[in-house]
Structure formats: C-alpha cells, structure tokens
C-alpha positions as a Markdown table, in Angstrom:
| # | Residue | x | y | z |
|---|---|---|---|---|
| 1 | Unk | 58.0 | 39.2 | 6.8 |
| 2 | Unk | 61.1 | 40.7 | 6.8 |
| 3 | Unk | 63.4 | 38.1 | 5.6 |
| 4 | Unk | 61.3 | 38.3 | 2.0 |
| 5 | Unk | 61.1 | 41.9 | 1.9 |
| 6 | Unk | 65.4 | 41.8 | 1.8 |
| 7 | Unk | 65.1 | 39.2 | -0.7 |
| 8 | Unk | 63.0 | 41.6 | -2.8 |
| 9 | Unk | 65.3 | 44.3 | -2.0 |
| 10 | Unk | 68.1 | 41.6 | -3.2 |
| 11 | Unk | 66.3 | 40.8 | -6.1 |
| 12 | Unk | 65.5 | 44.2 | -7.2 |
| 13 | Unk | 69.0 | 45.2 | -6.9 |
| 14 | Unk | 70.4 | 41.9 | -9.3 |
| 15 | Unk | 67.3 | 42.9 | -11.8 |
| 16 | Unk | 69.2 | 46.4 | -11.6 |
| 17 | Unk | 72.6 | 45.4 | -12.4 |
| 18 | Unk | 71.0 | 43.2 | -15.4 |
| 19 | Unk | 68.9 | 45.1 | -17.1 |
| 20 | Unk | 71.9 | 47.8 | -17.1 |
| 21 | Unk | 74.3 | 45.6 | -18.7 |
| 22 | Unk | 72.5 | 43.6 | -20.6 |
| 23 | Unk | 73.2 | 40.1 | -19.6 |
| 24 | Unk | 71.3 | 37.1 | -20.1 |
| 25 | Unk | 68.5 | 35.1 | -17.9 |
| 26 | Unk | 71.6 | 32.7 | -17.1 |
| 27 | Unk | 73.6 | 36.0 | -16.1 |
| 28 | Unk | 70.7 | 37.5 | -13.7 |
| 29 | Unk | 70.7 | 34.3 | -11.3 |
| 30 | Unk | 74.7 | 34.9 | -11.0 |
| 31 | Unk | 74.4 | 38.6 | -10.0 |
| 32 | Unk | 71.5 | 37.2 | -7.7 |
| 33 | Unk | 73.9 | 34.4 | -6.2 |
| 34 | Unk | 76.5 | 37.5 | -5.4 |
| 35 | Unk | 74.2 | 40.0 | -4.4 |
| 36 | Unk | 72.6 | 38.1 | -2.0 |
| 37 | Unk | 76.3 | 36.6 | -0.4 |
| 38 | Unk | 76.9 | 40.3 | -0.3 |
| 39 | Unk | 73.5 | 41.8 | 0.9 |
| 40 | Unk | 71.7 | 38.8 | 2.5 |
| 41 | Unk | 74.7 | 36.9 | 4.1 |
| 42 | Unk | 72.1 | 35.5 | 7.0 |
| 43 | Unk | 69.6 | 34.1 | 5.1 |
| 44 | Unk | 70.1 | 30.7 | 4.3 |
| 45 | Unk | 67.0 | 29.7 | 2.3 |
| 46 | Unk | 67.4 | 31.5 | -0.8 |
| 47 | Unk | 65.1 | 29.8 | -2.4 |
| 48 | Unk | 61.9 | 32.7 | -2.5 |
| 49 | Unk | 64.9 | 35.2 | -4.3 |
| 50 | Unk | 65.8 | 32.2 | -6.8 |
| 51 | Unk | 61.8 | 31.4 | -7.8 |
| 52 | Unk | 61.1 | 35.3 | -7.8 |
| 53 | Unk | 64.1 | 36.0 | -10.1 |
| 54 | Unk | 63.5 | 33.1 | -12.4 |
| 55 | Unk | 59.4 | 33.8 | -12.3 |
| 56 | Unk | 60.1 | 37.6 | -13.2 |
| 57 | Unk | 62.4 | 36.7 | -16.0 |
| 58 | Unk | 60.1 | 33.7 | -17.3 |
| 59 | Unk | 57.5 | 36.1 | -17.5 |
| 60 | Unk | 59.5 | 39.6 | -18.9 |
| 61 | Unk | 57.6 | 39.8 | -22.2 |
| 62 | Unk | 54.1 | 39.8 | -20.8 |
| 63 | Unk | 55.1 | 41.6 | -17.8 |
| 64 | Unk | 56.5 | 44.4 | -20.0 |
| 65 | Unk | 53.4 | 44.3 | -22.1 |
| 66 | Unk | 51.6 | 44.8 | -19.7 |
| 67 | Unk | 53.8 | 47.9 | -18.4 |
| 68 | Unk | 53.0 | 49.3 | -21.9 |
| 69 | Unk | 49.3 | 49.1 | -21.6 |
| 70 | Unk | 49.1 | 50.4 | -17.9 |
| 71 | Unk | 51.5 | 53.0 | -18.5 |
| 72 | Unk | 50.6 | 54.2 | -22.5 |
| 73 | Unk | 52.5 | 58.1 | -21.5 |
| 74 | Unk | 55.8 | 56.0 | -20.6 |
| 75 | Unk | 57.7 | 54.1 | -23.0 |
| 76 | Unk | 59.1 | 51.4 | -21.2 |
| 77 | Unk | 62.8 | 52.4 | -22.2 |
| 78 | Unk | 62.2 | 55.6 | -20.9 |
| 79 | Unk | 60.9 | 54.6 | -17.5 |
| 80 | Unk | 64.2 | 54.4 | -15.1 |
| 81 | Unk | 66.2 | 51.3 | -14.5 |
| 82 | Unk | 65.2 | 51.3 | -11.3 |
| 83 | Unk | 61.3 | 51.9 | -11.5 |
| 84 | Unk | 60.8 | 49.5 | -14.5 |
| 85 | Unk | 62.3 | 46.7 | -12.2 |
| 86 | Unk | 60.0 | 47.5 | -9.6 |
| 87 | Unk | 56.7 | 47.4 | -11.8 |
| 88 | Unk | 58.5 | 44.1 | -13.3 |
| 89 | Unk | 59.1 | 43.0 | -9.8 |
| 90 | Unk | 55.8 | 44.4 | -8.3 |
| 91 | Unk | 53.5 | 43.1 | -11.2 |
| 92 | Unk | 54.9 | 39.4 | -11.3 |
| 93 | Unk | 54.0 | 39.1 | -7.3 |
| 94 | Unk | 50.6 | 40.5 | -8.4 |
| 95 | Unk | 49.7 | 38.6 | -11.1 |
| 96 | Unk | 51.5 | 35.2 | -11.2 |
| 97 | Unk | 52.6 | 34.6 | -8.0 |
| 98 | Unk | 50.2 | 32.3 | -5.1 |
| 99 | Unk | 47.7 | 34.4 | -3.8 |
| 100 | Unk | 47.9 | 32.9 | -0.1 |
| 101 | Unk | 51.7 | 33.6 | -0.3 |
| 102 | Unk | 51.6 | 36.7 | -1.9 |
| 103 | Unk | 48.1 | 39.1 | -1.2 |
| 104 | Unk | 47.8 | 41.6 | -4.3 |
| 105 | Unk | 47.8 | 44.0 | -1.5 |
| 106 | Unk | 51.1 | 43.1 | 0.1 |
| 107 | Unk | 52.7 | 42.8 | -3.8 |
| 108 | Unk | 51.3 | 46.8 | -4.5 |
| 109 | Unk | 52.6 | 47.5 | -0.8 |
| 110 | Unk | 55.8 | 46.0 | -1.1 |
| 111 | Unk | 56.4 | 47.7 | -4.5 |
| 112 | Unk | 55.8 | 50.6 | -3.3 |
| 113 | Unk | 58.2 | 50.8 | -0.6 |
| 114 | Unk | 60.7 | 49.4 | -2.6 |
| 115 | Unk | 60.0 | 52.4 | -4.7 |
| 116 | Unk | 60.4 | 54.7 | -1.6 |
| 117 | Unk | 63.2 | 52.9 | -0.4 |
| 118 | Unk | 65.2 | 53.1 | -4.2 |
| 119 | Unk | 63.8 | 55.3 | -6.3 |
| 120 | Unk | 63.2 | 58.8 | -6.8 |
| 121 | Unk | 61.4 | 61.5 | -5.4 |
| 122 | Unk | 58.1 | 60.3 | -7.4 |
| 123 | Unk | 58.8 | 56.6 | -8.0 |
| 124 | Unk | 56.3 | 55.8 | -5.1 |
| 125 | Unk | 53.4 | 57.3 | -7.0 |
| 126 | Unk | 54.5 | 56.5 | -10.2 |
| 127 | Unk | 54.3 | 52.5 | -9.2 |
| 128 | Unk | 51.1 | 52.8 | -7.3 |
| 129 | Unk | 49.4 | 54.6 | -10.3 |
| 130 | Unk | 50.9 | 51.0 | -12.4 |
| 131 | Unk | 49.9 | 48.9 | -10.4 |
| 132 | Unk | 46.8 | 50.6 | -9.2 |
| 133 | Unk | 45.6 | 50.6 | -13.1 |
| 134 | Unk | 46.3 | 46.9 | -13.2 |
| 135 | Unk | 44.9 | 45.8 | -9.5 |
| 136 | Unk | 41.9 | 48.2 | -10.3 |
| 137 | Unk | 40.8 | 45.7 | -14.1 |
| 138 | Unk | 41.8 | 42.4 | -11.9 |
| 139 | Unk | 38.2 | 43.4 | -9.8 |
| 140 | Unk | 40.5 | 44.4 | -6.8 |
| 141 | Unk | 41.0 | 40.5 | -5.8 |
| 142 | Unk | 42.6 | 40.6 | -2.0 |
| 143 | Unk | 42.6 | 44.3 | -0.9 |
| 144 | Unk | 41.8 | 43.8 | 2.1 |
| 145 | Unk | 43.5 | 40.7 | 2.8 |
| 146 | Unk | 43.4 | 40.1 | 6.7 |
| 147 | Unk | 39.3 | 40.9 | 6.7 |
| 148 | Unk | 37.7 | 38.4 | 9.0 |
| 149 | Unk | 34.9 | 38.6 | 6.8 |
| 150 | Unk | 37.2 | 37.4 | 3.5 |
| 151 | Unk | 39.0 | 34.6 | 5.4 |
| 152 | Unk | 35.0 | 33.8 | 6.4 |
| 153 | Unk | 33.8 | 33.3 | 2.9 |
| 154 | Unk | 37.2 | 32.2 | 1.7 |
| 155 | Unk | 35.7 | 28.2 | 1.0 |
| 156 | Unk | 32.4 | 29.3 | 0.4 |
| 157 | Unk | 31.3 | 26.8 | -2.9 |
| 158 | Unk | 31.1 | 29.4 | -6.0 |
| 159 | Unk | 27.4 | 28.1 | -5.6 |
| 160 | Unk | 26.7 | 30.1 | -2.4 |
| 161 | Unk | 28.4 | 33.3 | -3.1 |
| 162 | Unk | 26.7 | 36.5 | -2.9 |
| 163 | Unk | 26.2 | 37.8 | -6.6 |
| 164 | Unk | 27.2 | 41.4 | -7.8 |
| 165 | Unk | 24.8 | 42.4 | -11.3 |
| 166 | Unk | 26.5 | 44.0 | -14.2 |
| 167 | Unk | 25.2 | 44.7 | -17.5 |
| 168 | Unk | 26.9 | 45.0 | -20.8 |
| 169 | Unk | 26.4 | 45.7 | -24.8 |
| 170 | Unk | 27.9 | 44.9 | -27.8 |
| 171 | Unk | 26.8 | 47.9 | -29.6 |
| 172 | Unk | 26.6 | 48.5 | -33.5 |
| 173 | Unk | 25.4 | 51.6 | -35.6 |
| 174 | Unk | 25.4 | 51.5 | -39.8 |
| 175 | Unk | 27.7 | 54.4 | -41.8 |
| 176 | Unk | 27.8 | 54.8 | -45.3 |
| 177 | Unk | 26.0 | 51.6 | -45.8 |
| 178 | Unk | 28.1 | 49.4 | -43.6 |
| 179 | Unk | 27.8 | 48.1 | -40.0 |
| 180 | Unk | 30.4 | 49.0 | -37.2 |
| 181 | Unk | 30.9 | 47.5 | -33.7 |
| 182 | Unk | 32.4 | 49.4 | -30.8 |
| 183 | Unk | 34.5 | 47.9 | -28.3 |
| 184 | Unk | 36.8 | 48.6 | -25.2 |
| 185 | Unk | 40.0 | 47.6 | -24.9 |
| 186 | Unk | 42.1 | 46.8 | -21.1 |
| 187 | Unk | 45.4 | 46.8 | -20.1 |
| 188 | Unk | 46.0 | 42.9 | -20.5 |
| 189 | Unk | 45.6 | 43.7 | -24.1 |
| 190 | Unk | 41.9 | 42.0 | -24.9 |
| 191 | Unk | 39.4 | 43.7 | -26.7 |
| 192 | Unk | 36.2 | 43.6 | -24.7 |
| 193 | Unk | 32.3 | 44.2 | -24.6 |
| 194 | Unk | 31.7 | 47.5 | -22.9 |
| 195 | Unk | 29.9 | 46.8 | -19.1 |
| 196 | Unk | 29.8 | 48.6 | -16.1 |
| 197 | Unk | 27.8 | 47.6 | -12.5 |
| 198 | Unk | 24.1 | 47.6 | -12.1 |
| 199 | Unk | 23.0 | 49.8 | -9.0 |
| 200 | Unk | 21.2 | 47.7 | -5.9 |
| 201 | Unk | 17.3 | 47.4 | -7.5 |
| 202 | Unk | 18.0 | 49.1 | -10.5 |
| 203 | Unk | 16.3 | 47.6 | -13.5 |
| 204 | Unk | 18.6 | 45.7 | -15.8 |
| 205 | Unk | 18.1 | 47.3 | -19.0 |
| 206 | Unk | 17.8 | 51.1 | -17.3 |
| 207 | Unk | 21.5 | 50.4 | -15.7 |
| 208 | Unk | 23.0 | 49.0 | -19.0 |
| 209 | Unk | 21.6 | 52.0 | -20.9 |
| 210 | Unk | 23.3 | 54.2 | -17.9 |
| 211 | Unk | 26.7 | 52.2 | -18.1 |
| 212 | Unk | 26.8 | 52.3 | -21.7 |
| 213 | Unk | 26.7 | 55.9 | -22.3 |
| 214 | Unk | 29.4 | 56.5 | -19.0 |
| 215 | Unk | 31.2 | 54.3 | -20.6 |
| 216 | Unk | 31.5 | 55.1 | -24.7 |
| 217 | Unk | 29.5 | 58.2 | -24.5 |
| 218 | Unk | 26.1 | 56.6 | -26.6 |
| 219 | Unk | 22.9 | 57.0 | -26.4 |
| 220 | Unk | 22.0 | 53.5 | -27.3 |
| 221 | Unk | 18.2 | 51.2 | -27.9 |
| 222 | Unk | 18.6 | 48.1 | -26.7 |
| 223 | Unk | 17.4 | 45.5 | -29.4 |
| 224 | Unk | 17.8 | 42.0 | -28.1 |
| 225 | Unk | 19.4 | 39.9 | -24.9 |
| 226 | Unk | 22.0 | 38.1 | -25.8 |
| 227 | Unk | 23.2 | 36.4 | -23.2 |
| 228 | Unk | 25.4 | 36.0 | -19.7 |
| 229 | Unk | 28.3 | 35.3 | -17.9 |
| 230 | Unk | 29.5 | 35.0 | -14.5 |
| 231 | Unk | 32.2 | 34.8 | -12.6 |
| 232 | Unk | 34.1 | 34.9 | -9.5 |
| 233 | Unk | 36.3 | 37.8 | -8.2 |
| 234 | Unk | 37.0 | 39.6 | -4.7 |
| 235 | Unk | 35.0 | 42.6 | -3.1 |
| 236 | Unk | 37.4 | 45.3 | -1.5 |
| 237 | Unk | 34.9 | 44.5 | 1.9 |
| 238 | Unk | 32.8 | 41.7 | 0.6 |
| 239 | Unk | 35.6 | 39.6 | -0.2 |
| 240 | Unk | 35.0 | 36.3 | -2.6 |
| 241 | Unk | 31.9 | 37.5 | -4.9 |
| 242 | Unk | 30.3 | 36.2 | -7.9 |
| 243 | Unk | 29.7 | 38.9 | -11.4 |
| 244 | Unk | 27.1 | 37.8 | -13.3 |
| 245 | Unk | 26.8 | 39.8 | -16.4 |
| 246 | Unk | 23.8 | 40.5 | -18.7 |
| 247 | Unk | 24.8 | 41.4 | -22.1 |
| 248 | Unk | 22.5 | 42.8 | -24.6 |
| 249 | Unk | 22.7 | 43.9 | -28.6 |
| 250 | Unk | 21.6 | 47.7 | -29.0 |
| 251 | Unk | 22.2 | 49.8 | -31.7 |
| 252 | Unk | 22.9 | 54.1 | -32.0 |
| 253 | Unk | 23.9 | 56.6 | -34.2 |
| 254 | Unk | 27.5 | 56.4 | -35.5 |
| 255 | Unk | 29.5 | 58.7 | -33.6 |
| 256 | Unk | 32.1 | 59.7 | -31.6 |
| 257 | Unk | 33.3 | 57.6 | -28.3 |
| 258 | Unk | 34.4 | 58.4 | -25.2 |
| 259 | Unk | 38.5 | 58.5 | -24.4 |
| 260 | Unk | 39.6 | 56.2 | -21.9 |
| 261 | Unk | 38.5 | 56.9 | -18.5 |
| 262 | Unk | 40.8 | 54.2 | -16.4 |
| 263 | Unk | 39.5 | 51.3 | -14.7 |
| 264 | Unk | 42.0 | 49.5 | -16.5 |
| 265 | Unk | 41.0 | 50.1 | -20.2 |
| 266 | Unk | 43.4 | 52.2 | -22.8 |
| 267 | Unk | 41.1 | 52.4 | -25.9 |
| 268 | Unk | 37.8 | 52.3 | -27.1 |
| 269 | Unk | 37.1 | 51.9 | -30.7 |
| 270 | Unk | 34.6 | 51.3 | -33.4 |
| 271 | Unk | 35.0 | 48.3 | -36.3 |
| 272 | Unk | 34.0 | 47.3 | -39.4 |
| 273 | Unk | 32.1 | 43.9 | -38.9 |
| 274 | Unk | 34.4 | 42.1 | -41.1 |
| 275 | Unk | 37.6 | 43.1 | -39.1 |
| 276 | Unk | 36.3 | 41.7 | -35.8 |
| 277 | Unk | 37.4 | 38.4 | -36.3 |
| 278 | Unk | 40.6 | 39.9 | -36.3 |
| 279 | Unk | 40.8 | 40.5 | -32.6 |
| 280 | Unk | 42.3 | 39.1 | -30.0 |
| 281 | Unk | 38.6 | 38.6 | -26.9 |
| 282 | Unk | 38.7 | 36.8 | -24.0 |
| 283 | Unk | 37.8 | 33.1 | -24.0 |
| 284 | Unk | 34.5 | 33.3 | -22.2 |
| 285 | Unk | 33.8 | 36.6 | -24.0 |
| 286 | Unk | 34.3 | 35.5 | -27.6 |
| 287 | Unk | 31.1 | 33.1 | -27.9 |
| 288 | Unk | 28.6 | 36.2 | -26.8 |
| 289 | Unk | 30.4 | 38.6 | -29.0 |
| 290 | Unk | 30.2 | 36.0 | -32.1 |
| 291 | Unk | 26.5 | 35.4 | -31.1 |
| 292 | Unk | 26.0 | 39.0 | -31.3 |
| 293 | Unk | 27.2 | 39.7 | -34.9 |
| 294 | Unk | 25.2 | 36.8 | -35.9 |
| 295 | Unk | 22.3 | 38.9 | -34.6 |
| 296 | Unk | 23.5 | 42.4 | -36.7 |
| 297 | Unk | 21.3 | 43.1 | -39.3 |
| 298 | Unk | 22.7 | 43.0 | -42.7 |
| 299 | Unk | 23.6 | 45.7 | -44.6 |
C-alpha cells in the first residue's frame, strides 16, 4: 500500500523532528499535523499516521526497553535519531499493532526500507538484525504471510492444529552447601526455563538432554517430569502451530554457562534458590518453575 508507506515515511520524519527537540507527546501530533500538510498533501484520511503516532508514543518506554535488550552493544542514546525512530516505529507495527493489518513481515519490511530510504549506509542491516532478534523470540508469527497454506489453517480450532514438541529444564546443581538454579533470560525482559525443539521421533528426554547442553553448556541427569505447557504460535511454512513443551527437573555439576547465542535471549545465569522469587517469569511459566523448586532437594 502505498498511501501507508508515505504515512510511515510522514510519521518517521515528525518522530525525527521530536525526539531532536525534545518536545512533548502533545508536541509530536502537531509536527505530525504539519508534516503531513507539507509531505502528504493528497491523503485525506490521516487517521493510520494519527493512531501509529499516538500508538508509538503510548508505547515508548517498553518499546525502548525492548531496543535495549535486542540491541545490548547499542545504548539507545547512542543509536542515531533516525535509526532509533525506525526500530521505535518498526517494533510498534510488530508487536502491538493488528496482525491482519499489519503482517510482522510487512512491519520488518517496511522498517527496513525506511532504513534504506533515510538512514545511513548500514541502517538497513542494523534494523533487520533488531528486529530480526525480536521476530526471531516471537516464534516467527506471519513470515510468510500470503502462504496459501497459512491463510488455509488460519481458523483452524487450537484443538486441530498440528503440534510442534519441545522440551525444557529447570536445572539446579548444589555449591558450597547451597542450591543454585540456572535460567535464560529474552529480549522482552522475562527470565525463562531453558528449552529448545525436540527433533521428528526423537525421544523426549534424549532431546531435552541435547537442547540443554546447546543451550547452557551442561551436562545434566534428568531427575523428575514436572510438567507441560502449550501453546500457539506460527510456522515460517506451517503457518498456525501448537508448542507443547515438556519440562523436566535435572540436576549437574556447578559450573560455567554458555554466553548468549541469539534466538532472542541476552543472558543466562545461575541463582541462589532464595533470590528466585525475585524475578520477573512469564505468567504460564511461573507455576512450573515454582513447582520445580518445591521439588529441589534441601540443602
């Protein structure tokens, strides 16, 4: 559509001329009201530029949060004007905005050539890595967003859906007389149990031994089940799947983890039992990991 991608354009440019002099929320829709008379004097529904503006700006402090964790080398005052607006721009569209307005294909897309069309000579990469990152820990919802085969399974009841395994573990080890728990930590900023996909056939326990040591670098004996999750995402060629998880407790020897390897995670650390309570999990993650401390042994 090439009315909305000159409203982006419109919009990026007011997001511009705000963030460089500082004005207020009330200040951005008045640079957007000239800017598009100046740039957009056609278009007589400016109603997408008005929501996208107010949406972006409603949504600045996790958007920028989330710029943080996706981009941990790049301070966010550091990162140009221009390119921050873009990821601001580019990651509101992906995240928050209706999916059957807005594919998460056609948000990265249109970020990037806004990035092309504005920025500098490595702005397009720079905002594809971004949003890459984040697209990449959303489970890829969308990519491939005019597949017959998603529109086909599009209404499918969650009930029907084809079911991708994964397998996960909260996994402790005991130093100096005290228990630790390692966890992973993604660019949304949630701590996390550590999981990875099972291969077609594999056996459950083999592939979350296998994902667990990619994943934290541990050799690791599986102790206990502790339970599952599911739930739905989008296949790249599948389209609208269902994840059902396995986790497990297992214990190892204390030692050092793995860096971060991407796939949308930006730390991986060990804790004291007693500090866990302390972070912040997802809401459907939160019950398995208290179930599993229940199940530590006490030391």
């Amino acid at each position: 559509m090439a009315n909305r991608h000159l409203a982006r354009s419109v919009v990026l440019q007011s997001l511009f001329e705000w963030d460089f002099s500082k004005k207020s929320s009330d200040g951005a829709m008045e640079i957007l009201a000239r800017d598009a008379e100046e740039f957009a004097p056609g278009m007589k529904d400016t109603s997408f530029m008005n929501d996208l503006l107010k949406g972006i700006l409603g949504k600045l402090k996790d958007i920028d949060a989330i710029i943080k964790k996706a981009a941990p080398d790049w301070p966010i005052e550091k990162i140009s004007i221009i390119d921050r607006n873009i990821l601001r721009l580019g990651l509101f569209e992906l995240l928050f905005s209706d999916r059957e307005q807005v594919p998460p294909k056609v948000a990265i897309n249109e970020a990037i050539e806004l990035a092309k069309s504005f920025g500098g000579e490595t702005s397009g990469k720079f905002v594809n890595g971004v949003l890459g990152a984040v697209y990449k820990e959303m489970g890829e919802p969308g990519k491939d967003a005019v597949s017959t085969r998603k529109k086909n399974n599009r209404d499918i009841p969650d009930s029907e859906l084809p079911v991708e395994n994964y397998g996960g573990a909260i996994v402790y080890a005991s130093e100096k007389n005290k228990i630790f728990v390692a966890f992973v930590h993604d660019v949304f900023g949630h701590w996390t149990i550590s999981k990875g996909h099972l291969e077609s056939g594999e056996d459950v326990e083999v592939g979350v031994r296998r994902v667990i040591e990619d994943e934290l670098g541990l050799v690791i004996n599986l102790k206990e089940k502790i339970g599952e999750n599911a739930y739905v995402a989008y296949d790249p060629d599948k389209g609208k799947i269902k994840k059902r998880v396995t986790y497990y407790l297992a214990d190892c020897k204390f030692g050092e983890l793995k860096a971060p390897k991407g796939g949308g995670l930006d730390d991986i650390r060990w804790f004291e039992v007693g500090d866990i309570g302390d972070l912040n999990f997802y809401d459907d993650i939160l019950p398995l990991v208290t179930k599993g401390v229940t199940m530590l042994p006490n030391k």
